[in-house]
py3Dmol code that shows the C-alpha trace and the ligand (Angstrom):
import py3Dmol

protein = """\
ATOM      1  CA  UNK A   1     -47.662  -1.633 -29.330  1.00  0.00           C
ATOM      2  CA  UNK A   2     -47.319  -3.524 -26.272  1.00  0.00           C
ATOM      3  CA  UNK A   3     -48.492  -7.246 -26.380  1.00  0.00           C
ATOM      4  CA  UNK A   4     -50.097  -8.121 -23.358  1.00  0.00           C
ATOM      5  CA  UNK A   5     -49.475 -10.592 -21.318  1.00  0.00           C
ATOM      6  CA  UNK A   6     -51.123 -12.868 -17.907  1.00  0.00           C
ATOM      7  CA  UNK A   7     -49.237 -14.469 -15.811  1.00  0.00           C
ATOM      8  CA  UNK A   8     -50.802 -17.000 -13.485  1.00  0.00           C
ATOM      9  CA  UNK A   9     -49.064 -17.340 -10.074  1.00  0.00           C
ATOM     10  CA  UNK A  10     -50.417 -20.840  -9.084  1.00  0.00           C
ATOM     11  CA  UNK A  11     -48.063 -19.938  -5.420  1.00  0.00           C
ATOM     12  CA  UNK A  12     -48.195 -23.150  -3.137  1.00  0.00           C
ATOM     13  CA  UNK A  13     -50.399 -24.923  -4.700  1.00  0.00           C
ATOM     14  CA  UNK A  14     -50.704 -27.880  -6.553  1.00  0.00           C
ATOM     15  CA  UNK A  15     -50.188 -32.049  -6.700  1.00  0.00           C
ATOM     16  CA  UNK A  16     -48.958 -33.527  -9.531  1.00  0.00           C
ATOM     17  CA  UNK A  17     -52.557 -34.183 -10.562  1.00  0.00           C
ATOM     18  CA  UNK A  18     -54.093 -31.150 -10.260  1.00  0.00           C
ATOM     19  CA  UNK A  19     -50.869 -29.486 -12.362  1.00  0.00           C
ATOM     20  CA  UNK A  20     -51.763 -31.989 -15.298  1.00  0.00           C
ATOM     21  CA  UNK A  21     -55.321 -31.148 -15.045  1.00  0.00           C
ATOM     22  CA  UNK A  22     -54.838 -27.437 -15.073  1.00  0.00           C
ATOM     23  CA  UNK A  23     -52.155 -27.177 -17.450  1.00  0.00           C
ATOM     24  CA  UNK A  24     -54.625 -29.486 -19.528  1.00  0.00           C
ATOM     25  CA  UNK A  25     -57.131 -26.991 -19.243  1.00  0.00           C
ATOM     26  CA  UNK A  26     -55.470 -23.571 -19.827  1.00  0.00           C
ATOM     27  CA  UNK A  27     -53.560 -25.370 -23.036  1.00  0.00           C
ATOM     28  CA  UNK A  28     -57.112 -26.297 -24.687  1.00  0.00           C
ATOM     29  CA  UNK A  29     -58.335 -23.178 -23.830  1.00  0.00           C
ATOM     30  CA  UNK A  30     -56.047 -20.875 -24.717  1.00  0.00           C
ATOM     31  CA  UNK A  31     -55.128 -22.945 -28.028  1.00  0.00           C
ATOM     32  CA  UNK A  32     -56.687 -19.832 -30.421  1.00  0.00           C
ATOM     33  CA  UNK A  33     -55.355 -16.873 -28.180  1.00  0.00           C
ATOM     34  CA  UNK A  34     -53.463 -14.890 -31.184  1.00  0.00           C
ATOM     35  CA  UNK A  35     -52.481 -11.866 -29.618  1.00  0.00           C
ATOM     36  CA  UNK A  36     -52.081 -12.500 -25.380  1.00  0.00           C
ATOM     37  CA  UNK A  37     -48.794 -14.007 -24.148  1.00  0.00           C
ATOM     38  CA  UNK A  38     -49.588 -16.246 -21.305  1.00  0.00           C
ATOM     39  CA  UNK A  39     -47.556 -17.699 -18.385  1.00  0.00           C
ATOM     40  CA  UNK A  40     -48.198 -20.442 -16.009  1.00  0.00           C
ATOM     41  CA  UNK A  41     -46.224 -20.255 -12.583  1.00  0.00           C
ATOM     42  CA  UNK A  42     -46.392 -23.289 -10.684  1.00  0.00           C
ATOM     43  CA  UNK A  43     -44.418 -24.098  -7.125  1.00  0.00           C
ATOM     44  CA  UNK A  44     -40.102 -24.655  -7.878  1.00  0.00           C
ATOM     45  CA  UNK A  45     -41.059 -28.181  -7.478  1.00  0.00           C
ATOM     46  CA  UNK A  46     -43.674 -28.842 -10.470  1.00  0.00           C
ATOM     47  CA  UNK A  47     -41.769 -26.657 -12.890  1.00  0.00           C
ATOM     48  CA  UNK A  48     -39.935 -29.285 -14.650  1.00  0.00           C
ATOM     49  CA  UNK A  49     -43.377 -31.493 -14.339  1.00  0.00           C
ATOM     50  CA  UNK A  50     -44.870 -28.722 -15.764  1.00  0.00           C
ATOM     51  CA  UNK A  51     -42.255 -27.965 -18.983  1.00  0.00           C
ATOM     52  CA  UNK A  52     -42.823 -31.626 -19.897  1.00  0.00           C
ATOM     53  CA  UNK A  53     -46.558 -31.362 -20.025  1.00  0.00           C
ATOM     54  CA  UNK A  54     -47.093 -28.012 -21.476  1.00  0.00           C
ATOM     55  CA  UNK A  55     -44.241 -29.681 -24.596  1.00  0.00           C
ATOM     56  CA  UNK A  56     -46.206 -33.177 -25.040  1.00  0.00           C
ATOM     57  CA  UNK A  57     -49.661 -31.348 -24.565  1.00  0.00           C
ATOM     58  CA  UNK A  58     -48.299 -29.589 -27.784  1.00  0.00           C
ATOM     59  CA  UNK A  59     -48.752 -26.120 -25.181  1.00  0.00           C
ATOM     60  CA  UNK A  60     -45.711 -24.390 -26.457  1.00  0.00           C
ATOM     61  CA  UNK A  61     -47.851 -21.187 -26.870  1.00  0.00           C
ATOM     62  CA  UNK A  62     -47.674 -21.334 -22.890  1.00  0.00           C
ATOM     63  CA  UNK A  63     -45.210 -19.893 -21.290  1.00  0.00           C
ATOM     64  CA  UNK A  64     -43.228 -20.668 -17.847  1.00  0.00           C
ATOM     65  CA  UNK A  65     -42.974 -18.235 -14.547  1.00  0.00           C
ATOM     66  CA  UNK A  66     -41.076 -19.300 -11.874  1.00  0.00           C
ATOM     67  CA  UNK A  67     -41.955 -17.905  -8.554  1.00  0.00           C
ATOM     68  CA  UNK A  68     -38.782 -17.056  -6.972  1.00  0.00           C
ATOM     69  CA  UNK A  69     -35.221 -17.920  -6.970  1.00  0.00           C
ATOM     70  CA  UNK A  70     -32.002 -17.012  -5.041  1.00  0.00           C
ATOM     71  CA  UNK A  71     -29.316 -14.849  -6.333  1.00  0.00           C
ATOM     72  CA  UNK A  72     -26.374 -16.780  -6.310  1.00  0.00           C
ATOM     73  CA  UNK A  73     -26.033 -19.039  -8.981  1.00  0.00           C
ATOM     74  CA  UNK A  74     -24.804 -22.337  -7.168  1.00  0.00           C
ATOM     75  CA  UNK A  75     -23.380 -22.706  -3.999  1.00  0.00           C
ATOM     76  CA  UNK A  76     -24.045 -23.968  -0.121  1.00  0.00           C
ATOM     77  CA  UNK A  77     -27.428 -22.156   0.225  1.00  0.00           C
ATOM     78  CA  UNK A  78     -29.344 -25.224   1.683  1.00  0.00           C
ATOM     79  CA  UNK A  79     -33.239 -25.304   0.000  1.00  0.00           C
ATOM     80  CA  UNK A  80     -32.216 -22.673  -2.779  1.00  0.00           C
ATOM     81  CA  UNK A  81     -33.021 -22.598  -6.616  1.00  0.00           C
ATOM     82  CA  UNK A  82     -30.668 -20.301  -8.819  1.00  0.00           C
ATOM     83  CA  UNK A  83     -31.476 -18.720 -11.711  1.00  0.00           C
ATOM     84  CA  UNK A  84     -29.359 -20.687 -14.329  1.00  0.00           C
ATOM     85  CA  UNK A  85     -31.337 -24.060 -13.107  1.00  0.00           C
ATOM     86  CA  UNK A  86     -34.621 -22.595 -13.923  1.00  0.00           C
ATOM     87  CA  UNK A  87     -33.045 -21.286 -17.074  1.00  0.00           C
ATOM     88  CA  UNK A  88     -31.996 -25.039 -17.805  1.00  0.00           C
ATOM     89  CA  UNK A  89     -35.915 -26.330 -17.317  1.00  0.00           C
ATOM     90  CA  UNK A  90     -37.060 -23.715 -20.026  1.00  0.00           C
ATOM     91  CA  UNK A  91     -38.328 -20.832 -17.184  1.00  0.00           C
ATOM     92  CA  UNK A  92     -39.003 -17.961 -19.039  1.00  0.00           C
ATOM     93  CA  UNK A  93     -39.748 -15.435 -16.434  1.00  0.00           C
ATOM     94  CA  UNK A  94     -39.380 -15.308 -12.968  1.00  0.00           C
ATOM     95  CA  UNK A  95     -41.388 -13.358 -10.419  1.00  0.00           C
ATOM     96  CA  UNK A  96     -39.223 -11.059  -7.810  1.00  0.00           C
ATOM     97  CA  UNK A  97     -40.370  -8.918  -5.301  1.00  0.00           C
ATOM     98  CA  UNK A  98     -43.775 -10.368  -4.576  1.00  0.00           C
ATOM     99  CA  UNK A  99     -45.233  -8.823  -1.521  1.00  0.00           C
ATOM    100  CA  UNK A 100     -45.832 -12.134   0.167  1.00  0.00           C
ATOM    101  CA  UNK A 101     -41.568 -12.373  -0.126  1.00  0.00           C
ATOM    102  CA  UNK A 102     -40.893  -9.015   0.767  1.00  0.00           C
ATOM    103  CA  UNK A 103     -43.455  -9.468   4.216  1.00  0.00           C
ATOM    104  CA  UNK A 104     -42.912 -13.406   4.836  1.00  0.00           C
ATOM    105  CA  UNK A 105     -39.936 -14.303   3.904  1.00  0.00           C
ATOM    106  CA  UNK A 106     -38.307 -10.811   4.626  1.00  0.00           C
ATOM    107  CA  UNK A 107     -36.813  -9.831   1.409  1.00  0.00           C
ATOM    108  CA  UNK A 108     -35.090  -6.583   1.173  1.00  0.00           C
ATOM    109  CA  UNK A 109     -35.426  -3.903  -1.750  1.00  0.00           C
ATOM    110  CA  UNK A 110     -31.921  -5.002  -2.218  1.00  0.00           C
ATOM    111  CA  UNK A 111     -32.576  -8.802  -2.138  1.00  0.00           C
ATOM    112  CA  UNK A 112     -35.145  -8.001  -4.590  1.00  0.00           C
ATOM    113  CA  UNK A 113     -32.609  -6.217  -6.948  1.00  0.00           C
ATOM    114  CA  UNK A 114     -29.519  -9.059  -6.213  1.00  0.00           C
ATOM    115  CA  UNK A 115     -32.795 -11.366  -7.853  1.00  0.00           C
ATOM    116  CA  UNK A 116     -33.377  -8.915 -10.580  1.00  0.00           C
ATOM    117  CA  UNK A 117     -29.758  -8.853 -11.978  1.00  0.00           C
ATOM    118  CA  UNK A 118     -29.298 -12.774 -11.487  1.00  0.00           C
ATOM    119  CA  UNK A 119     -32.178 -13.300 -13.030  1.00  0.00           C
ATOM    120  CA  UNK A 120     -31.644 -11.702 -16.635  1.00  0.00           C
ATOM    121  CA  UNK A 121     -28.034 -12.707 -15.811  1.00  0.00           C
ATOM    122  CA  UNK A 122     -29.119 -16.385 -17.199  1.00  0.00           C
ATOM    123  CA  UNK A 123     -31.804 -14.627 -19.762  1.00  0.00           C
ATOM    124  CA  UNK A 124     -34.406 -14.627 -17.745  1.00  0.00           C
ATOM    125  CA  UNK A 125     -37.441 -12.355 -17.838  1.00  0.00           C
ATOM    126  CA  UNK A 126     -38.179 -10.934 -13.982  1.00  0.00           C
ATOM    127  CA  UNK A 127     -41.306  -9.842 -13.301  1.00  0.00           C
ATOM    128  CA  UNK A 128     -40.968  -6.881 -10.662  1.00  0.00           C
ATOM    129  CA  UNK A 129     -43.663  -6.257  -8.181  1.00  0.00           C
ATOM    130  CA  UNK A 130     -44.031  -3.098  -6.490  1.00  0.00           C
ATOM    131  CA  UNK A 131     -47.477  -2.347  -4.601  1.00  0.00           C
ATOM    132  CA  UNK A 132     -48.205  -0.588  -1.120  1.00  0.00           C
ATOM    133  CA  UNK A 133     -50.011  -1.488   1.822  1.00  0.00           C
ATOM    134  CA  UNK A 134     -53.339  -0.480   2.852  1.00  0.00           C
ATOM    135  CA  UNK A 135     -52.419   2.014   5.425  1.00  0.00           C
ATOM    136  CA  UNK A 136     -49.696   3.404   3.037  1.00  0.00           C
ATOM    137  CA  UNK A 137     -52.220   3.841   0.781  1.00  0.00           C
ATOM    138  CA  UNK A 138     -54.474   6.124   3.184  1.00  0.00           C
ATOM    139  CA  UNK A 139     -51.520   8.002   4.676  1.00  0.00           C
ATOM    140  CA  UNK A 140     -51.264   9.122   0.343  1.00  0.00           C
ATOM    141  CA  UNK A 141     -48.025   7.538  -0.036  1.00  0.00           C
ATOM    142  CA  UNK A 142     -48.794   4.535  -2.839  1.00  0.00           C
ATOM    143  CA  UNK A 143     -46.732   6.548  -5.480  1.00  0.00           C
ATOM    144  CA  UNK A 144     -43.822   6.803  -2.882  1.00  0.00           C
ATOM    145  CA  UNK A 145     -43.550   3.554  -2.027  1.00  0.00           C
ATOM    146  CA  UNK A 146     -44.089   2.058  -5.622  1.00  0.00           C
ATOM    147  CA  UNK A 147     -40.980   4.934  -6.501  1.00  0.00           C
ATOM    148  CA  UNK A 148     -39.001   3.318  -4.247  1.00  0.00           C
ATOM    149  CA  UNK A 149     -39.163  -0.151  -4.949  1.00  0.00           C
ATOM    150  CA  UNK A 150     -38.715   0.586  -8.427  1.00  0.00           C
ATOM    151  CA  UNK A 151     -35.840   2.218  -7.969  1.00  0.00           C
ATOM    152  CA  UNK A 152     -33.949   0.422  -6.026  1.00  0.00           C
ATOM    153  CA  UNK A 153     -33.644  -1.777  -8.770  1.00  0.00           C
ATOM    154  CA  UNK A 154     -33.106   1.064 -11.293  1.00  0.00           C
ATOM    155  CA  UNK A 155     -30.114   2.261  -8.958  1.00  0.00           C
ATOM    156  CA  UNK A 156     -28.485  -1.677  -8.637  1.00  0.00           C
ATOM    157  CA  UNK A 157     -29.415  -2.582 -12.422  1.00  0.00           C
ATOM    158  CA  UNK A 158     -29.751   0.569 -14.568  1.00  0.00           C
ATOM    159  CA  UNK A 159     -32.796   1.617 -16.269  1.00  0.00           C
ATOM    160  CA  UNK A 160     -31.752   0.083 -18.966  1.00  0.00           C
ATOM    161  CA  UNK A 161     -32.110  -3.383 -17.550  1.00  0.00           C
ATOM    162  CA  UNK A 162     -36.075  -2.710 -17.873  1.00  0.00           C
ATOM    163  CA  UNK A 163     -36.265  -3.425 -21.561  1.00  0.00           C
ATOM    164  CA  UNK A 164     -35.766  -6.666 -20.596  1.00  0.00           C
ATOM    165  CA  UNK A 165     -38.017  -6.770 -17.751  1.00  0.00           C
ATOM    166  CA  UNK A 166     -41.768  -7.194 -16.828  1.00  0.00           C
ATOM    167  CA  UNK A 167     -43.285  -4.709 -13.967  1.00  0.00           C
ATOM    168  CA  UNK A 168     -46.215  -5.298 -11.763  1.00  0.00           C
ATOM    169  CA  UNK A 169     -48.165  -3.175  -9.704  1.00  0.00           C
ATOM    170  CA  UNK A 170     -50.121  -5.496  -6.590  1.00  0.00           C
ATOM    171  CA  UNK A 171     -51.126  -3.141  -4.000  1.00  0.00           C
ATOM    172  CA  UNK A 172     -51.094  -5.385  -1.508  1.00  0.00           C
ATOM    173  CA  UNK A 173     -54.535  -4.382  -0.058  1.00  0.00           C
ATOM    174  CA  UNK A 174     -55.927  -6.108  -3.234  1.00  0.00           C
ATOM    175  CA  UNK A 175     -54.186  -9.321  -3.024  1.00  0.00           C
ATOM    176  CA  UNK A 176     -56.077 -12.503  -1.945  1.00  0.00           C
ATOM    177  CA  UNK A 177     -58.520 -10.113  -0.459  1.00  0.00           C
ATOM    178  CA  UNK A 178     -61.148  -9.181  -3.405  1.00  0.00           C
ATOM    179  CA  UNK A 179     -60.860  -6.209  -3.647  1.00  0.00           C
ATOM    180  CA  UNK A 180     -59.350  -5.231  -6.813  1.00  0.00           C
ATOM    181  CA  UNK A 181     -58.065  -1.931  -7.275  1.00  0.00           C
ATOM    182  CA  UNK A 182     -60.196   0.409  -9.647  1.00  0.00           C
ATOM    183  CA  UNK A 183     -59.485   0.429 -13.326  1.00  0.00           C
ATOM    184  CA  UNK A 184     -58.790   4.258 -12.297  1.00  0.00           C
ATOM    185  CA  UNK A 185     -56.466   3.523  -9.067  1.00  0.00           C
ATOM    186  CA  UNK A 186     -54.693   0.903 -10.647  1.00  0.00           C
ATOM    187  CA  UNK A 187     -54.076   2.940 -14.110  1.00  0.00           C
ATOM    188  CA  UNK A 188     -53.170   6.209 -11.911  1.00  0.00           C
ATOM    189  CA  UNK A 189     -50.177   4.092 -10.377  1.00  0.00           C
ATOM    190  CA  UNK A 190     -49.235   2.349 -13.658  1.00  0.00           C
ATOM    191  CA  UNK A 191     -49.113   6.008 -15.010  1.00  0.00           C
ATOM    192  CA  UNK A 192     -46.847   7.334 -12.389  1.00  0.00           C
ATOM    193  CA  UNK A 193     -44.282   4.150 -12.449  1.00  0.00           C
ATOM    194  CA  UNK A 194     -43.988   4.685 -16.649  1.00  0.00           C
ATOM    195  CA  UNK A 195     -43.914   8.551 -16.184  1.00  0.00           C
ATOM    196  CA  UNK A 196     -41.088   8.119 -13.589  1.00  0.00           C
ATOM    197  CA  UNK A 197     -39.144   5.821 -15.640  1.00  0.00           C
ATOM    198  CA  UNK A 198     -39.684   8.092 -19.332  1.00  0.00           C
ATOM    199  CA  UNK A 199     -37.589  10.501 -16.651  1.00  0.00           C
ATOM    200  CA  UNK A 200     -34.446   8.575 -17.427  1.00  0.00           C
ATOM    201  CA  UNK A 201     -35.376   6.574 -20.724  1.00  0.00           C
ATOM    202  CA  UNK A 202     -38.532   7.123 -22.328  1.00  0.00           C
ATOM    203  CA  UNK A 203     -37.792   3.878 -25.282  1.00  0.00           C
ATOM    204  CA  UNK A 204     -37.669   2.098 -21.933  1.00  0.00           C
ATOM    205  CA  UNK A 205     -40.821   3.562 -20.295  1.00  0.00           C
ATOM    206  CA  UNK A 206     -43.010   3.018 -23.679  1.00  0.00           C
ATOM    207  CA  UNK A 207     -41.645  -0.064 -24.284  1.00  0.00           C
ATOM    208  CA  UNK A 208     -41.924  -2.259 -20.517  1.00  0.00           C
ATOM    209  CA  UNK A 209     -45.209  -3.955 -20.023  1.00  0.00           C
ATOM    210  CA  UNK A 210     -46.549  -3.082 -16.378  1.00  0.00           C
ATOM    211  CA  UNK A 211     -49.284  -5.863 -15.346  1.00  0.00           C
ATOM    212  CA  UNK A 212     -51.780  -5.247 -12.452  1.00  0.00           C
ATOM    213  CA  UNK A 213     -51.818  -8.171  -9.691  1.00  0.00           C
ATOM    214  CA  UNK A 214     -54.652  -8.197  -7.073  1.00  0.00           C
ATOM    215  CA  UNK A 215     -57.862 -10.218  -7.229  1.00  0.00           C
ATOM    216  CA  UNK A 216     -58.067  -9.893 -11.168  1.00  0.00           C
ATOM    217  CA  UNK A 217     -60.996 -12.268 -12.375  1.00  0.00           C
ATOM    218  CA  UNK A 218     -63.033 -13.093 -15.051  1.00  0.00           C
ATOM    219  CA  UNK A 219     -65.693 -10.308 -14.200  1.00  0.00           C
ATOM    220  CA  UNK A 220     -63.176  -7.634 -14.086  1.00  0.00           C
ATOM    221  CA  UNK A 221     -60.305  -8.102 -16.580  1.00  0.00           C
ATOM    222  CA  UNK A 222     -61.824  -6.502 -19.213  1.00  0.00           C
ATOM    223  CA  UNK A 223     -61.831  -2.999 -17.927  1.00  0.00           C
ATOM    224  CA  UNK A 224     -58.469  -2.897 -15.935  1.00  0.00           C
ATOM    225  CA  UNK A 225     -56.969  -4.594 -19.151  1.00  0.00           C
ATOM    226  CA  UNK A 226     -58.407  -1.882 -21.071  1.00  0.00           C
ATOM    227  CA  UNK A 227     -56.538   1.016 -19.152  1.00  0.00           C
ATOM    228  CA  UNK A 228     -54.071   2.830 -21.573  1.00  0.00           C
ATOM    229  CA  UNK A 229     -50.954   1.742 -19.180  1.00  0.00           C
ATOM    230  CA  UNK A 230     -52.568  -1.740 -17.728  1.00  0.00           C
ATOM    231  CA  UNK A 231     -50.397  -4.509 -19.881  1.00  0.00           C
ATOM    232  CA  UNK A 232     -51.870  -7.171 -19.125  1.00  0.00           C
ATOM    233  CA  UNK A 233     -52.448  -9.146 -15.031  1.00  0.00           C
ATOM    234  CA  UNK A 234     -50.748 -11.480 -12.418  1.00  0.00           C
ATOM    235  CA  UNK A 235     -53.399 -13.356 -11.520  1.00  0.00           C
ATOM    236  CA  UNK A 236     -53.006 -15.184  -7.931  1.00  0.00           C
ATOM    237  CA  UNK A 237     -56.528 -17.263  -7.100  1.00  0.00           C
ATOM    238  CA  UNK A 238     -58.308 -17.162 -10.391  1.00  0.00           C
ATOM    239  CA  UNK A 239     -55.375 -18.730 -12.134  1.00  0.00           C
ATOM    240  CA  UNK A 240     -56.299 -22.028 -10.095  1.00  0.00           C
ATOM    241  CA  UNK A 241     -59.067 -22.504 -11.867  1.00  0.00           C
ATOM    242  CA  UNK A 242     -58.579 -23.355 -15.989  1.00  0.00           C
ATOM    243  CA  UNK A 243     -62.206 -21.682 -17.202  1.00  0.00           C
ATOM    244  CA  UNK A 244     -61.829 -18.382 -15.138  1.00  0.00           C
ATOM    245  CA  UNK A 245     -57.831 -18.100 -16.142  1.00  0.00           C
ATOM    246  CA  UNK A 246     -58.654 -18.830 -19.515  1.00  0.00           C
ATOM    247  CA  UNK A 247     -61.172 -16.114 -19.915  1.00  0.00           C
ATOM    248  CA  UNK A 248     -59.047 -13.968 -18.486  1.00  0.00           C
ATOM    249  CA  UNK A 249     -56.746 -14.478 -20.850  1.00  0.00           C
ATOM    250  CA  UNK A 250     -59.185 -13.978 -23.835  1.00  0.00           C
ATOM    251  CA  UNK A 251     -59.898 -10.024 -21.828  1.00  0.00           C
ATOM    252  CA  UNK A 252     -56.683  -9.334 -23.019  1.00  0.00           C
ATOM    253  CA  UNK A 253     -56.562 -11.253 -26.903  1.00  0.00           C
TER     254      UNK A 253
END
"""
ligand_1 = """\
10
LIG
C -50.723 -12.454 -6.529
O -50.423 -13.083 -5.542
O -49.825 -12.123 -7.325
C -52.118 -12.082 -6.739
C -52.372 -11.097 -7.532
O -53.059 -12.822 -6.071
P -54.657 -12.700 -6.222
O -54.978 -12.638 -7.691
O -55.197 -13.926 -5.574
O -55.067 -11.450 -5.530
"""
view = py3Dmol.view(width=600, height=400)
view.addModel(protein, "pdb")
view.setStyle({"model": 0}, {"cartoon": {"style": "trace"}})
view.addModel(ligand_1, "xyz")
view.setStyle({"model": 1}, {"stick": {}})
view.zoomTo()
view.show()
């Protein structure tokens, strides 16, 4: 049985105040949440803000996502965060491959692997998001492309290297937009990226939670959370606000 888990991707936003206020809120919240595992993922710069509060809030239960880091674990690589200082502030996962990197910031399918490996290198959990464009997605080629990504990290790391690892499918049409994929679309896709991987290791393929990212919300966690291969979300927007993250969370408890 896979436990599922939410991961909030708070992405640029944030003052000092407004992480207080929101960690405050998810940790009361989310206090009686048995069975979800949760993770907050606030900018590099509030994560060690954010450690302290969630440990003198008494918010152990909540877990931290970092939002990116660089492969190299120290070095001249001016503005960079490695994975063995986020290891050092308590980071528990880290997200790689998030569309907005891939298209903004130009980061390769092999970038994204070089994160992968240096990631669980310093016991890290990546989170690796795969998802296709809109006009990918009407040419038919969403499997292909979410095949791809995958492996190119199954080629640098080994399939092994999933069983410690966290998958997410954001078709990119869905995120920030609202429009969520269909419980249907979204569990078609999550069925193809675990059939592909039982291929080569099917412990590995039952075992690897694979969370859906785009425009999930209060009003529809419930049924995408409910799909036989849908582990759990990466929430983007909604996780900005305590009440509608919270309930969120309680979709999947
Ligand atoms: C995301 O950026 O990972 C995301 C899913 O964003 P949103 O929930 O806002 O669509």
């Amino acid at each position: 049985m896979r436990q599922k888990l939410v991961v909030g991707n708070w992405k640029m936003h944030g003052s000092r105040t407004q992480v207080r206020q929101l960690i405050e809120g998810v940790a009361a919240g989310s206090a009686g949440l048995a069975q979800v595992e949760i993770a907050i993922g606030p900018t590099l710069l509030h994560i060690g803000l954010a450690a302290e509060l969630c440990a003198s809030k008494g918010a152990n239960h909540l877990k931290l996502a970092a939002q990116n880091l660089f492969a190299e674990p120290e070095g001249a690589f001016t503005g960079e965060v490695s994975a063995p200082m986020l290891a050092e502030y308590g980071v528990n996962y880290v997200i790689v491959g998030h569309s907005e990197r891939r298209e903004l910031f130009a980061e390769t399918d092999q970038a994204v692997a070089a994160k992968f490996k240096a990631a669980q290198a310093s016991g890290l959990i990546p989170i690796l998001c795969v998802g296709e464009s809109l006009a990918q997605r009407e040419q038919g080629a969403s499997a292909d492309v979410v095949l791809a990504q995958l492996d190119a990290v199954i080629e640098a790391a080994g399939i092994e290297a999933l069983q410690s690892a966290v998958l997410a499918y954001e078709p990119i049409w869905a995120i920030g937009t609202g429009k969520t994929a269909s419980k249907e679309q979204a569990q078609e896709i999550h069925r193809v990226l675990r059939e592909h991987m039982a291929k080569s290791n099917a412990t590995v393929a039952q075992g690897i939670r694979i969370i859906y990212g785009g425009s999930v919300k209060a009003a529809n966690a419930t049924e995408l959370f409910s799909q036989a291969d849908i582990d759990g979300g990466l929430v983007g927007g909604a996780s900005l606000k305590a009440e509608e993250f919270v309930s969120i969370c309680k979709s999947a408890d």
